[in-house]
Backbone as CSV, one residue per row, in Angstrom:
resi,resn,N_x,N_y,N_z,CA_x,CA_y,CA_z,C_x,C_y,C_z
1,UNK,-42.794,147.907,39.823,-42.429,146.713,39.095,-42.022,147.125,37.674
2,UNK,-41.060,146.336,37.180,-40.629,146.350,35.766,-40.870,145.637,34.938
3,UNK,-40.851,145.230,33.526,-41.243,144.463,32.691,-40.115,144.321,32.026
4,UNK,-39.513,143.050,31.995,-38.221,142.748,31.242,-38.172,141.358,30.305
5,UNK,-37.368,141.029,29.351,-37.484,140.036,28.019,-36.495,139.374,28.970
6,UNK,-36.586,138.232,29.452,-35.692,136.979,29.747,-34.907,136.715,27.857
7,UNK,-33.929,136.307,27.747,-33.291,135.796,27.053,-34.044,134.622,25.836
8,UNK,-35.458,133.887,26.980,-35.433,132.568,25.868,-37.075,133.842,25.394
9,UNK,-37.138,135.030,25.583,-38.483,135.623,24.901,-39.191,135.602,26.121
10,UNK,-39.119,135.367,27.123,-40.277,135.308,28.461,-40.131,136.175,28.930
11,UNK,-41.676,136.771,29.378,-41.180,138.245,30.218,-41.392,137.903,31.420
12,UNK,-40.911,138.769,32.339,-40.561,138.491,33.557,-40.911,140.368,34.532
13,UNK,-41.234,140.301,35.236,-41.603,141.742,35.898,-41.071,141.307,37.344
14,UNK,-40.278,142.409,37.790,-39.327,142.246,38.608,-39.584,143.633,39.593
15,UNK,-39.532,143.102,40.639,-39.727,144.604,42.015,-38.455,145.165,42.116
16,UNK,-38.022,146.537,40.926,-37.382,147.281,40.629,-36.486,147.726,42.038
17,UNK,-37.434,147.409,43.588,-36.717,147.513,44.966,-35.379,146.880,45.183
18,UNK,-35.779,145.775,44.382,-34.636,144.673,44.925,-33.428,144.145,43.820
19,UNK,-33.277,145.271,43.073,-32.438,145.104,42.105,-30.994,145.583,42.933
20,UNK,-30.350,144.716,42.979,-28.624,145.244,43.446,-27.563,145.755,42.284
21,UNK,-28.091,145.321,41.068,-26.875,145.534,40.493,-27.334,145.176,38.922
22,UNK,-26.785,146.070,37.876,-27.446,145.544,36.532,-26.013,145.716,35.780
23,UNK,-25.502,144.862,35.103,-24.092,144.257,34.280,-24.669,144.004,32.777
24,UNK,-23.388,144.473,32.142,-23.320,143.860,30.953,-22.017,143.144,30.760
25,UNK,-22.872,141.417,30.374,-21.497,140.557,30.257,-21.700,139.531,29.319
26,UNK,-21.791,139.416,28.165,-22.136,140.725,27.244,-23.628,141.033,27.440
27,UNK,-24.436,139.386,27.835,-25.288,139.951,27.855,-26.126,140.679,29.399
28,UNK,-26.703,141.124,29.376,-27.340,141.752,30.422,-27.983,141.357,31.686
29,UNK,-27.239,141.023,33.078,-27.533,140.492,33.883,-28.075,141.492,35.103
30,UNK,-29.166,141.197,35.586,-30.295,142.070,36.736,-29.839,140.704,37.745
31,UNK,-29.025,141.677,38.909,-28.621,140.890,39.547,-29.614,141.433,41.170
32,UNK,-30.720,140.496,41.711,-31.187,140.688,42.714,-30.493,141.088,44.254
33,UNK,-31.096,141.740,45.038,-30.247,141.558,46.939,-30.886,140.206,47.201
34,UNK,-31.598,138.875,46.791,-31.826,137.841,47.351,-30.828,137.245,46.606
35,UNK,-29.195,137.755,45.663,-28.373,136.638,44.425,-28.920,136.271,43.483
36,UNK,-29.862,135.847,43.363,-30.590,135.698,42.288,-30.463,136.238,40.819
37,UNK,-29.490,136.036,40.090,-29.297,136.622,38.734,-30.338,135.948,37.392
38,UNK,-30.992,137.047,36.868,-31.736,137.504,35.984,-31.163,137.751,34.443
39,UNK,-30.465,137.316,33.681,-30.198,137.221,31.995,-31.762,138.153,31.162
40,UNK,-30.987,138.989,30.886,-32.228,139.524,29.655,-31.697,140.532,29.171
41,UNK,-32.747,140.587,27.992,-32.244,140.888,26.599,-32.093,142.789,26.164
42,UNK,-32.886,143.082,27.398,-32.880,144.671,27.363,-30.971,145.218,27.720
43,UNK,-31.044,145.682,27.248,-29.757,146.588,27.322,-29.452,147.210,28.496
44,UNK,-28.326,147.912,29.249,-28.352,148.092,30.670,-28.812,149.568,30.361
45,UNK,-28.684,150.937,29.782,-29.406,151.711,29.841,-30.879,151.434,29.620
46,UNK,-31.494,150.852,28.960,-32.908,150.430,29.192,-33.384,150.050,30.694
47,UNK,-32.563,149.494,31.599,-32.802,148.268,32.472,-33.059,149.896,33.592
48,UNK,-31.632,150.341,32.981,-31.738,151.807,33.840,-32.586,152.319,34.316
49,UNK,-33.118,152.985,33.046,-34.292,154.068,32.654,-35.704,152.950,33.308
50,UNK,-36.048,152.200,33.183,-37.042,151.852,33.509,-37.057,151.953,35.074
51,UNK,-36.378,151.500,35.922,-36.124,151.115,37.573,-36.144,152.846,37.686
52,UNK,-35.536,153.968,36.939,-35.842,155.100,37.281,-37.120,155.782,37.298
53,UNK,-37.760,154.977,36.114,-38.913,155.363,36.107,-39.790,154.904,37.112
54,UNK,-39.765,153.739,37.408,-40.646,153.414,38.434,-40.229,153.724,39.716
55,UNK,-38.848,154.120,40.058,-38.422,155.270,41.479,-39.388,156.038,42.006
56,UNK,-39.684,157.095,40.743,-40.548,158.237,39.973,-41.553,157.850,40.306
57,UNK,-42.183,157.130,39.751,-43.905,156.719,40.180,-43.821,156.235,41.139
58,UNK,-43.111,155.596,42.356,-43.439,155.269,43.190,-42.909,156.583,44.693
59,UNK,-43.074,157.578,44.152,-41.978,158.743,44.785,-40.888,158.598,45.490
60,UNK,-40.059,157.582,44.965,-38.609,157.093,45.973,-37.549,158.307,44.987
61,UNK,-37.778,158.422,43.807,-36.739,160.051,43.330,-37.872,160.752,42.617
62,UNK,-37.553,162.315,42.765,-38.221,163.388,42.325,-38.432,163.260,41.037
63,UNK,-39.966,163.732,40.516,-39.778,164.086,38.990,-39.127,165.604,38.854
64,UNK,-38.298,165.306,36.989,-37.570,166.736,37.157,-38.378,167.865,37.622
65,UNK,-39.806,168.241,37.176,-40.726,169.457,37.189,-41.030,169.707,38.651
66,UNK,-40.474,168.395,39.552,-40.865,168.802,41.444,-39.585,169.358,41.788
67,UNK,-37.919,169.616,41.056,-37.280,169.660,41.915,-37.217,171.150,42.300
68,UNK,-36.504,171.599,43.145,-36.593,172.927,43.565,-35.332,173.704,42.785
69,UNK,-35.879,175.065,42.403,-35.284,175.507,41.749,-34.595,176.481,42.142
70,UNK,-33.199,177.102,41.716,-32.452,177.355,42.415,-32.632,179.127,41.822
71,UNK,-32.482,180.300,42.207,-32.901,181.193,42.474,-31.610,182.185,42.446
C-alpha cells in the first residue's frame, strides 16, 4: 500500500497492485485497473518511486543488493 495527498489535503493509501497508469495533466492523476481515477498532489516521479518501493517490500521486483551480478 501507498500513502498519497488527494488534492483537497486528504490522504488516501492505495494498493500500489492496482495502479494502471499514473499521468500528469497538469495535475497528477493515479489512474486504477477498476477506472477509477485518483487526483493528487504528489508528483508522478514521487507516485513512481513509492509503488517501486513497495514492489520491493512486497518481493514483486528485486532489491538492487539481490540482483545477480555479472562476472
Amino acid at each position: 500500500m501507498i500513502r498519497l495527498t488527494r488534492l483537497n489535503r486528504s490522504e488516501i493509501v492505495l494498493n500500489a497492485v492496482y495502479i494502471e497508469r499514473i499521468e500528469a495533466m497538469p495535475d497528477t492523476v493515479v489512474t486504477l485497473t477498476t477506472g477509477r481515477k485518483v487526483h493528487v498532489l504528489e508528483p508522478v516521479r514521487t507516485v513512481i518511486d513509492l509503488v517501486s518501493a513497495y514492489y520491493r517490500d512486497i518481493n514483486i521486483l528485486p532489491k538492487l543488493h539481490d540482483a545477480p551480478r555479472e562476472e
